[in-house]
N, CA, C and O atoms as a GROMACS GRO file, in nm:
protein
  428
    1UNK      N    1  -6.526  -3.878   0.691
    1UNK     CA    2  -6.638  -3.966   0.659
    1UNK      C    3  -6.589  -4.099   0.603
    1UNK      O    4  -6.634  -4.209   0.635
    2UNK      N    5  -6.477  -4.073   0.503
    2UNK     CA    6  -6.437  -4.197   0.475
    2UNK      C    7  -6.363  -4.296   0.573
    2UNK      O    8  -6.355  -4.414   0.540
    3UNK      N    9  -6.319  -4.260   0.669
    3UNK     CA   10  -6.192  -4.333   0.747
    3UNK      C   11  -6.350  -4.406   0.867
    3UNK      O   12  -6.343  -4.512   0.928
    4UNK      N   13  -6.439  -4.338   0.868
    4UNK     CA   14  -6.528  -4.411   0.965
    4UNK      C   15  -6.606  -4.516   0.903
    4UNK      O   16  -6.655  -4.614   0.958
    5UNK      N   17  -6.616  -4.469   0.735
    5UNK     CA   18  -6.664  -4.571   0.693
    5UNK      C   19  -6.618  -4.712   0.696
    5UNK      O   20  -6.680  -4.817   0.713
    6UNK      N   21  -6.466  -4.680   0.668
    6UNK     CA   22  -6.352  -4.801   0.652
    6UNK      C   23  -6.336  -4.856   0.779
    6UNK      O   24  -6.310  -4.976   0.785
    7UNK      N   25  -6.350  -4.764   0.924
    7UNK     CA   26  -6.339  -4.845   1.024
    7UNK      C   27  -6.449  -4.966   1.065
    7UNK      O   28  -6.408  -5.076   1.102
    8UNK      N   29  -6.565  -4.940   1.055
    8UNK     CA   30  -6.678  -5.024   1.025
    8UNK      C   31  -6.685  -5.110   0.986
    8UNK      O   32  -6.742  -5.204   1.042
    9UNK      N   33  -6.631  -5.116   0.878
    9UNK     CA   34  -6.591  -5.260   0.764
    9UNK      C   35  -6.573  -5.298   0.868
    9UNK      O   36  -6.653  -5.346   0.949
   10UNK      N   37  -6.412  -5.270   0.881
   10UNK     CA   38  -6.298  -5.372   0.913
   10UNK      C   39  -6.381  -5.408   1.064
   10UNK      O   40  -6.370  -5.529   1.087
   11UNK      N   41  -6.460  -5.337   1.170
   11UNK     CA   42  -6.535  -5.430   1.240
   11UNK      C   43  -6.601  -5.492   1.264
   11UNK      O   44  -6.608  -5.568   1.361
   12UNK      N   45  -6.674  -5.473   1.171
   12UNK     CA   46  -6.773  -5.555   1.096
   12UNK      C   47  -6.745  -5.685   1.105
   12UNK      O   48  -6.789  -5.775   1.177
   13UNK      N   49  -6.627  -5.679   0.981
   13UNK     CA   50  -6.565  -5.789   0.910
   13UNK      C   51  -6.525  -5.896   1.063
   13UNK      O   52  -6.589  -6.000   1.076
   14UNK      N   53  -6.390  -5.847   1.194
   14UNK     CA   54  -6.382  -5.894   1.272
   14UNK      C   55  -6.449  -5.966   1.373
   14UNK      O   56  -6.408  -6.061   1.440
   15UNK      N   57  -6.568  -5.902   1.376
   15UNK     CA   58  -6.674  -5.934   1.462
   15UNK      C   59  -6.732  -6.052   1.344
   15UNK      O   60  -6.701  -6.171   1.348
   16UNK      N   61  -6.794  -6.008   1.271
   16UNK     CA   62  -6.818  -6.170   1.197
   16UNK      C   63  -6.721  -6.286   1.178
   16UNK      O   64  -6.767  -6.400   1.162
   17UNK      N   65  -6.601  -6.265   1.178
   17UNK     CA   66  -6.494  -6.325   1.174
   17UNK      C   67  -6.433  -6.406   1.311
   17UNK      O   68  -6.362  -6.506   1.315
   18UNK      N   69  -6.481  -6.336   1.406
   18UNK     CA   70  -6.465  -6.399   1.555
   18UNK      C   71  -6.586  -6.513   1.570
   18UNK      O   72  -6.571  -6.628   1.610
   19UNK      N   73  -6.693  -6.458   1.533
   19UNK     CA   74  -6.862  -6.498   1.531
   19UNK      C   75  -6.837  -6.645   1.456
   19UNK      O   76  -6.841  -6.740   1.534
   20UNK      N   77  -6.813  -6.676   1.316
   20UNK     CA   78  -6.758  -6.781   1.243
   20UNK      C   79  -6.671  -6.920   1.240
   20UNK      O   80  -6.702  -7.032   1.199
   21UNK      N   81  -6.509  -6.855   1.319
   21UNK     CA   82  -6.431  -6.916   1.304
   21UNK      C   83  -6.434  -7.012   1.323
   21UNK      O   84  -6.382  -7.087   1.240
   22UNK      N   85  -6.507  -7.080   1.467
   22UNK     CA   86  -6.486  -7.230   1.542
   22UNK      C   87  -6.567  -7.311   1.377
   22UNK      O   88  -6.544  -7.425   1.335
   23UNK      N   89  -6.655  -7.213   1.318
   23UNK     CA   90  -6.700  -7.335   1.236
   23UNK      C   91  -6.588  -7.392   1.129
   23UNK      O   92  -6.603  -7.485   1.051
   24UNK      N   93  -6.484  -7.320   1.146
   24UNK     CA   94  -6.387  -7.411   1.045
   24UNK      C   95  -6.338  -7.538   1.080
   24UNK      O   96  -6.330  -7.622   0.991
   25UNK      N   97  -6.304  -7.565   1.196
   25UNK     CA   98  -6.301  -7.682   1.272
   25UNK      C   99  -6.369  -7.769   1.248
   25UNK      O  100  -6.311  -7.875   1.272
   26UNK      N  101  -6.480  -7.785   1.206
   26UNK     CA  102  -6.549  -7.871   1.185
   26UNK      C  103  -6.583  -7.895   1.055
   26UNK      O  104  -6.695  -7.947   1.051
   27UNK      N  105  -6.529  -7.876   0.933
   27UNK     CA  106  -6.532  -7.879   0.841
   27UNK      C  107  -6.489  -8.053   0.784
   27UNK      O  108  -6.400  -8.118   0.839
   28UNK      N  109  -6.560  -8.100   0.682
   28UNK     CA  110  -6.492  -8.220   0.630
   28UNK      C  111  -6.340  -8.226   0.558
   28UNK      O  112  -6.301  -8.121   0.508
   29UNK      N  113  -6.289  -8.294   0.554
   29UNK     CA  114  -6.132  -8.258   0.468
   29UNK      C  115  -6.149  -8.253   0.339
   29UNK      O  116  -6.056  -8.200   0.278
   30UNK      N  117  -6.284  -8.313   0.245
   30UNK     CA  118  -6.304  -8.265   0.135
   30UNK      C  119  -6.359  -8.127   0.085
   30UNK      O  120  -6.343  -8.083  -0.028
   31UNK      N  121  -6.439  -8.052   0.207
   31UNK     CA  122  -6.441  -7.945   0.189
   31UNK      C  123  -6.302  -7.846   0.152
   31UNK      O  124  -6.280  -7.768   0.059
   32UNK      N  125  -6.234  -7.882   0.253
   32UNK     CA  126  -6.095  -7.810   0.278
   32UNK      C  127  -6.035  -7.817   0.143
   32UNK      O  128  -5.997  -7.719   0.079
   33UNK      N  129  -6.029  -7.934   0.106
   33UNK     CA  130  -5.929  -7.949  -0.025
   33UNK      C  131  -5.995  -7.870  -0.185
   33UNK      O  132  -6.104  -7.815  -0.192
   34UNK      N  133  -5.922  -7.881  -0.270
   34UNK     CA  134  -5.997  -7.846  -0.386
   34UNK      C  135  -6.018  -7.980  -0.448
   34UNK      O  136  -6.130  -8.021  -0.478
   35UNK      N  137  -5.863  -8.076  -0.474
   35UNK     CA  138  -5.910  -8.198  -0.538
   35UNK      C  139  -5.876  -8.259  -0.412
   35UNK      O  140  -5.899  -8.214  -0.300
   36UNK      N  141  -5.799  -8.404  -0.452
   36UNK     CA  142  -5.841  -8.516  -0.318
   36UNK      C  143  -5.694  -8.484  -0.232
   36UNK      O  144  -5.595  -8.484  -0.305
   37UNK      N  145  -5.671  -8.458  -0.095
   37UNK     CA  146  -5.615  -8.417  -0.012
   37UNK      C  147  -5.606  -8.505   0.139
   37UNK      O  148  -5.673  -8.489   0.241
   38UNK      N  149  -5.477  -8.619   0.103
   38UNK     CA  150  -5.467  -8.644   0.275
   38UNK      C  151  -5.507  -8.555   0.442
   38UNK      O  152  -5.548  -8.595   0.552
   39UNK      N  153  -5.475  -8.445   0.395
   39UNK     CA  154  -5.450  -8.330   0.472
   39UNK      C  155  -5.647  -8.283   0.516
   39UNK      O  156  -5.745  -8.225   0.472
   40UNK      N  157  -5.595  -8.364   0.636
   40UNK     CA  158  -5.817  -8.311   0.673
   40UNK      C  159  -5.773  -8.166   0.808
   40UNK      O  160  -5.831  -8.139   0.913
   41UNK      N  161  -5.672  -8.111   0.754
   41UNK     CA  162  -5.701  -7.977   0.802
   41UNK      C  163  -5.666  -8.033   1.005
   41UNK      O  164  -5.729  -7.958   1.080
   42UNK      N  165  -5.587  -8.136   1.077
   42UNK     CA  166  -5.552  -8.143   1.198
   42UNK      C  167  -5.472  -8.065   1.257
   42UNK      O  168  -5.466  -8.036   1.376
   43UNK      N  169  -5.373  -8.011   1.124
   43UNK     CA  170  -5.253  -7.950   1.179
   43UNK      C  171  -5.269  -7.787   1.160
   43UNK      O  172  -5.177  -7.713   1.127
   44UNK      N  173  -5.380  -7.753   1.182
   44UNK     CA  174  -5.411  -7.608   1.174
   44UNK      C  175  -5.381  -7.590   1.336
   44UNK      O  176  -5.434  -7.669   1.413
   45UNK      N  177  -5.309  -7.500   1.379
   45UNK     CA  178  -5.290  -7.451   1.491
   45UNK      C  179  -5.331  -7.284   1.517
   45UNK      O  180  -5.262  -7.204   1.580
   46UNK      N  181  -5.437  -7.262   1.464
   46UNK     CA  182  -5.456  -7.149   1.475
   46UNK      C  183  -5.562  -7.132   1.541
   46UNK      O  184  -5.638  -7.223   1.575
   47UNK      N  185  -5.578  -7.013   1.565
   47UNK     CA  186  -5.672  -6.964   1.704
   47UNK      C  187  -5.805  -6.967   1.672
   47UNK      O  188  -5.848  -6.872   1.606
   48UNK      N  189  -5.894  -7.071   1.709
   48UNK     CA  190  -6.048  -7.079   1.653
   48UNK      C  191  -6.173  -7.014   1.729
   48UNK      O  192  -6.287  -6.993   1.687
   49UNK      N  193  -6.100  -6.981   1.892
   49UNK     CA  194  -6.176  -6.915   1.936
   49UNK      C  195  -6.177  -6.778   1.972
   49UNK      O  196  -6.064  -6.745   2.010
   50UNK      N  197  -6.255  -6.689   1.975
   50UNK     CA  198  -6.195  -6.528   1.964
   50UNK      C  199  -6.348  -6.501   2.048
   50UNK      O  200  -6.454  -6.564   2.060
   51UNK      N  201  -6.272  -6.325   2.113
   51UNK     CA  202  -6.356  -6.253   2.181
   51UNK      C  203  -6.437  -6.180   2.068
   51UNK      O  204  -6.387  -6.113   1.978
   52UNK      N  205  -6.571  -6.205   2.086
   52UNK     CA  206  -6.629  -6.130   1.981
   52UNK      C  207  -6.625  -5.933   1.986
   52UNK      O  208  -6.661  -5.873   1.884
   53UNK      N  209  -6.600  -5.890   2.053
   53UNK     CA  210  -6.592  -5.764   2.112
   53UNK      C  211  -6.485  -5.693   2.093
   53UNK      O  212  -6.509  -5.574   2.073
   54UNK      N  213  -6.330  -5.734   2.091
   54UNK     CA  214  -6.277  -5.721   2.076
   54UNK      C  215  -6.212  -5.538   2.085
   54UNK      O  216  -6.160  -5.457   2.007
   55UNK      N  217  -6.256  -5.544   2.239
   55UNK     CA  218  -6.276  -5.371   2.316
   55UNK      C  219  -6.171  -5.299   2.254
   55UNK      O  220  -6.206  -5.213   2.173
   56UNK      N  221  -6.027  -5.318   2.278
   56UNK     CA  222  -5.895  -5.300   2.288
   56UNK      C  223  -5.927  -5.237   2.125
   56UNK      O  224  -5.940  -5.116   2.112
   57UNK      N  225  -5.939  -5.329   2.005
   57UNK     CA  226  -5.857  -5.340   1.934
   57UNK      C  227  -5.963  -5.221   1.857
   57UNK      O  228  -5.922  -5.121   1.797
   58UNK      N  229  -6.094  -5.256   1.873
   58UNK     CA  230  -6.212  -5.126   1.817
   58UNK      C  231  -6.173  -4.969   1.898
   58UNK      O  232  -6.199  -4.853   1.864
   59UNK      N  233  -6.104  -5.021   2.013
   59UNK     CA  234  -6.079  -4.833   2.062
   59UNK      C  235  -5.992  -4.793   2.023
   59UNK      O  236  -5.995  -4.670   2.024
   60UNK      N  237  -5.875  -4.848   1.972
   60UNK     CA  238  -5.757  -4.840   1.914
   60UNK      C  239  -5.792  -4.757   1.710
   60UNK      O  240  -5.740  -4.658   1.657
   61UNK      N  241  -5.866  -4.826   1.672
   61UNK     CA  242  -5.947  -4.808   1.560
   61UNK      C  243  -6.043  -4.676   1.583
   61UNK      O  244  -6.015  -4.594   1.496
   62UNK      N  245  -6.117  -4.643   1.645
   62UNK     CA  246  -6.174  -4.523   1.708
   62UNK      C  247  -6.120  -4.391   1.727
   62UNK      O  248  -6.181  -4.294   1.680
   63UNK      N  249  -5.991  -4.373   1.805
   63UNK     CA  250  -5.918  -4.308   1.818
   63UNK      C  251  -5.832  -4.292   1.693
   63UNK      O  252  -5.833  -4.174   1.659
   64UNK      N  253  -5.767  -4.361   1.622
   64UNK     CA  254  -5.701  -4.348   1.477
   64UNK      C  255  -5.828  -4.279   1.384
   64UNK      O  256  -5.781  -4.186   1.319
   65UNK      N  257  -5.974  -4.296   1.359
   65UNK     CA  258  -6.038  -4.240   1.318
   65UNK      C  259  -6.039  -4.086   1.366
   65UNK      O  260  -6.033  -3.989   1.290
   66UNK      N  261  -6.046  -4.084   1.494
   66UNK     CA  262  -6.093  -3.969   1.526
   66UNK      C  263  -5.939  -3.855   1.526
   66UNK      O  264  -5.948  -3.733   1.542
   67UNK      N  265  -5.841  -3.911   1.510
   67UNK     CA  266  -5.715  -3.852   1.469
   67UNK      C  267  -5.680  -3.811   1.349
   67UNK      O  268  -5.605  -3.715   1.332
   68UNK      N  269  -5.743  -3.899   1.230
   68UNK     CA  270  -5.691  -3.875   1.135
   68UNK      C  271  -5.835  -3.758   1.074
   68UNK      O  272  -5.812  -3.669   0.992
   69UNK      N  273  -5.934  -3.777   1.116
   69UNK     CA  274  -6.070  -3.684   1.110
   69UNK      C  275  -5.986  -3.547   1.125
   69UNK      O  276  -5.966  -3.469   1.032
   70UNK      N  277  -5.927  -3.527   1.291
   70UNK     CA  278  -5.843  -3.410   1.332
   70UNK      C  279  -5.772  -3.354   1.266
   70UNK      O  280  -5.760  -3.232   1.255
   71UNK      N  281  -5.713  -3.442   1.210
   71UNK     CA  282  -5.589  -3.397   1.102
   71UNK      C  283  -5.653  -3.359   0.998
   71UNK      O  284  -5.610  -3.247   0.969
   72UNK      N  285  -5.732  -3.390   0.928
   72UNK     CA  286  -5.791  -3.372   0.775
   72UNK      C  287  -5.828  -3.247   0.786
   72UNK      O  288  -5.805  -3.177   0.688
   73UNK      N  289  -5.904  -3.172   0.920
   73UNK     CA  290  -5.986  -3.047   0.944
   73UNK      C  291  -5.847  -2.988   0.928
   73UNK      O  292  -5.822  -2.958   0.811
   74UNK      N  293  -5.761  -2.966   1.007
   74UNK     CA  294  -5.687  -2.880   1.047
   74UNK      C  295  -5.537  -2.827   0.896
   74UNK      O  296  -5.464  -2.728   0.906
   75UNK      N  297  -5.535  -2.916   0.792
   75UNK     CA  298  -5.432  -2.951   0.749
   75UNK      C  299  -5.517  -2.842   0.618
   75UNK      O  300  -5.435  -2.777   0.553
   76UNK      N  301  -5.635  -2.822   0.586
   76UNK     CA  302  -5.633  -2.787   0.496
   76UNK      C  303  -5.663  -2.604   0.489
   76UNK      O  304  -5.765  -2.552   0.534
   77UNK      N  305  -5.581  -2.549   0.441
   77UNK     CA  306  -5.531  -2.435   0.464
   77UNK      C  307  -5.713  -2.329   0.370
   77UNK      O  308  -5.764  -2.347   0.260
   78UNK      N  309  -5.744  -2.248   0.464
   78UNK     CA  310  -5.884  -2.172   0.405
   78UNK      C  311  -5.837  -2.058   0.296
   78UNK      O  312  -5.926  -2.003   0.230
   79UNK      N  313  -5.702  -2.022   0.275
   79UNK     CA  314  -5.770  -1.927   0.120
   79UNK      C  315  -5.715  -2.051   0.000
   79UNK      O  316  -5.696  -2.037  -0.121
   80UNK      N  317  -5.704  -2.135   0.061
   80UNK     CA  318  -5.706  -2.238  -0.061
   80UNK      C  319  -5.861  -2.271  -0.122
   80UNK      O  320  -5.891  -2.288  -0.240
   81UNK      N  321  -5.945  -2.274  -0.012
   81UNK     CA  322  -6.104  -2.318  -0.064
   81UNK      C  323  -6.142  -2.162  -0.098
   81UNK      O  324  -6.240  -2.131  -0.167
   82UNK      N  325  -6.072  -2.090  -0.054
   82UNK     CA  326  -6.150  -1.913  -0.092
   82UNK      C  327  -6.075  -1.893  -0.276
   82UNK      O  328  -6.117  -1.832  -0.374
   83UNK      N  329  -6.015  -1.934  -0.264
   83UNK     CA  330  -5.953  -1.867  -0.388
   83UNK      C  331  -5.924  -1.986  -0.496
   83UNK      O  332  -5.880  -2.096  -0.462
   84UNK      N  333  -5.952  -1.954  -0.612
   84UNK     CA  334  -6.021  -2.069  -0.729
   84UNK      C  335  -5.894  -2.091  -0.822
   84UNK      O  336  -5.877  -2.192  -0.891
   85UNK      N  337  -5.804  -1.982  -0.814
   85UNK     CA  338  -5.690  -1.996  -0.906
   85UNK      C  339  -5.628  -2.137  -0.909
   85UNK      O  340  -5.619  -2.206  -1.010
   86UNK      N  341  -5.583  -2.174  -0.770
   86UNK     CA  342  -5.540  -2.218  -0.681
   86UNK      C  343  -5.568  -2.407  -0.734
   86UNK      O  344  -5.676  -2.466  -0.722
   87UNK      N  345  -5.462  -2.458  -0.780
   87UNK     CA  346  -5.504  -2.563  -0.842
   87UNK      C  347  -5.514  -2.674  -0.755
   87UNK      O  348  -5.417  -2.704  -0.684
   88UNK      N  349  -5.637  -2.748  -0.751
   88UNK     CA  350  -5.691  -2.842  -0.663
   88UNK      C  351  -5.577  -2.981  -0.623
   88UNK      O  352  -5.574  -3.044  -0.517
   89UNK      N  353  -5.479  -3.003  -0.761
   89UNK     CA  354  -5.393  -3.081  -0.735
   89UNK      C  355  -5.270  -3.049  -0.629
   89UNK      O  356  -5.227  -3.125  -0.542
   90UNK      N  357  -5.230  -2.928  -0.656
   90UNK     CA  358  -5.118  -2.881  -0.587
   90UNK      C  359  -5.122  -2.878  -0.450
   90UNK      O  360  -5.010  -2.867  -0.400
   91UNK      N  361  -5.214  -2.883  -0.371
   91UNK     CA  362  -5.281  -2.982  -0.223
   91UNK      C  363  -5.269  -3.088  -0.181
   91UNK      O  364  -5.358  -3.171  -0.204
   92UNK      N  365  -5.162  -3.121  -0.108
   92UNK     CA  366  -5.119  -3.246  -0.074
   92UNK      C  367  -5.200  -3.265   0.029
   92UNK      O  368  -5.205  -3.202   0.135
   93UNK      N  369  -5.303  -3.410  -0.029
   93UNK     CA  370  -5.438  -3.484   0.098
   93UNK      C  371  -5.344  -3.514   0.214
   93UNK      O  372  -5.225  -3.539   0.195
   94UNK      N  373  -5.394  -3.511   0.318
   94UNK     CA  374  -5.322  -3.511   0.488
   94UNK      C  375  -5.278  -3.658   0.482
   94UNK      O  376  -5.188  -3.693   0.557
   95UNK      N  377  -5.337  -3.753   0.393
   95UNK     CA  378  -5.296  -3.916   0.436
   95UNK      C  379  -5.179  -3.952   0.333
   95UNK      O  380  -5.129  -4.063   0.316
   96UNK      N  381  -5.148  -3.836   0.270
   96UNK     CA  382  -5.040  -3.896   0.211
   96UNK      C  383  -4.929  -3.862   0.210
   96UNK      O  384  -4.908  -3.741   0.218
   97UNK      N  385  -4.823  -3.948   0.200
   97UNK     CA  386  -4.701  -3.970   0.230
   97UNK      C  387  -4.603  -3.908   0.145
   97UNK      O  388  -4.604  -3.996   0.058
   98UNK      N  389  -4.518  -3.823   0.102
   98UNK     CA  390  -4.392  -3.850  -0.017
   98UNK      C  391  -4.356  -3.975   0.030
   98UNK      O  392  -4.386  -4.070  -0.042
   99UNK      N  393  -4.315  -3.990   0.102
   99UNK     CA  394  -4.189  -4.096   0.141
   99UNK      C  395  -4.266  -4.251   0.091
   99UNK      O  396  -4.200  -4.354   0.086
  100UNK      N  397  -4.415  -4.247   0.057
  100UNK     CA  398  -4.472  -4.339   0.085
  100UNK      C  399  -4.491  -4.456   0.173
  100UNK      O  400  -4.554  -4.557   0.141
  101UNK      N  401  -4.433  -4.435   0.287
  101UNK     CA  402  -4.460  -4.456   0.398
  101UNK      C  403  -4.575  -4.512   0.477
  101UNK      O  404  -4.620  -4.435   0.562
  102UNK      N  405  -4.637  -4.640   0.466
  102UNK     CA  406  -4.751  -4.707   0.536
  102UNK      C  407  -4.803  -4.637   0.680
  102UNK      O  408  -4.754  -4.666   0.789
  103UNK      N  409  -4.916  -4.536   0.658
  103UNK     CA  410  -4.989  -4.492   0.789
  103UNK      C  411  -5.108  -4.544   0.785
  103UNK      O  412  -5.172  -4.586   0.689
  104UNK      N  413  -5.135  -4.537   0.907
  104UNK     CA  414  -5.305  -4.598   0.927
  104UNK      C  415  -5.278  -4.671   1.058
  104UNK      O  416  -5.194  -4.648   1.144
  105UNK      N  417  -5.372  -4.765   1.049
  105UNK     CA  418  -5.434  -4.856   1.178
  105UNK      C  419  -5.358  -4.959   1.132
  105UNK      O  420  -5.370  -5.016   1.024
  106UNK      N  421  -5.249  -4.990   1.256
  106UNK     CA  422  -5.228  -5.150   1.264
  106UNK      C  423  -5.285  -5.201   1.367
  106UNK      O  424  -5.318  -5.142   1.470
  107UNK      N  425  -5.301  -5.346   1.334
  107UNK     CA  426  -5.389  -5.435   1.414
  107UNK      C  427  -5.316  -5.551   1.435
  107UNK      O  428  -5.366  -5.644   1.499
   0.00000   0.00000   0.00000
């Protein structure tokens, strides 16, 4: 539940973020600046126009949800939830790492 929640955001976020961008372009250079700034923002070379849809990168996100969903079911062992002795900490959650090791969705 949580990992679908988090995927959402983050498309959310992209899709508004594709939806937005060209308006930075058009911004005044005093906007841009905090105090007074030669710099009216020409030498931005970054990508202002984007696919709002962005098929690839949401199925990619989809499938990592629906993997790590897989994993969460399968990882957690049943006389652990049957039996109470059994200390709730000593259950290592499926997303985490010893090694601490960065998993998840790259984009």
């Amino acid at each position: 539940m949580f990992q679908k929640l988090v995927a959402e955001k983050v498309k959310h976020f992209f899709r508004c973020y594709a939806i937005n961008r060209h308006k930075m372009t058009v911004l005044t250079p005093s906007y841009h600046a905090e105090s007074y700034s030669p710099d009216d923002n020409r030498f931005d070379h970054r990508q202002f126009l984007y696919r709002v849809h962005w098929n690839w990168q949401f199925k990619r996100i989809d499938e990592a949800v629906t993997h790590m969903e897989k994993k969460k079911r399968g990882s957690v062992p049943n006389d652990a939830e049957q039996n109470p002795t059994i200390n709730h900490m000593s259950i290592v959650p499926p997303h985490f790492n010893m090694r601490r090791d960065r998993k998840g969705v790259l984009i």
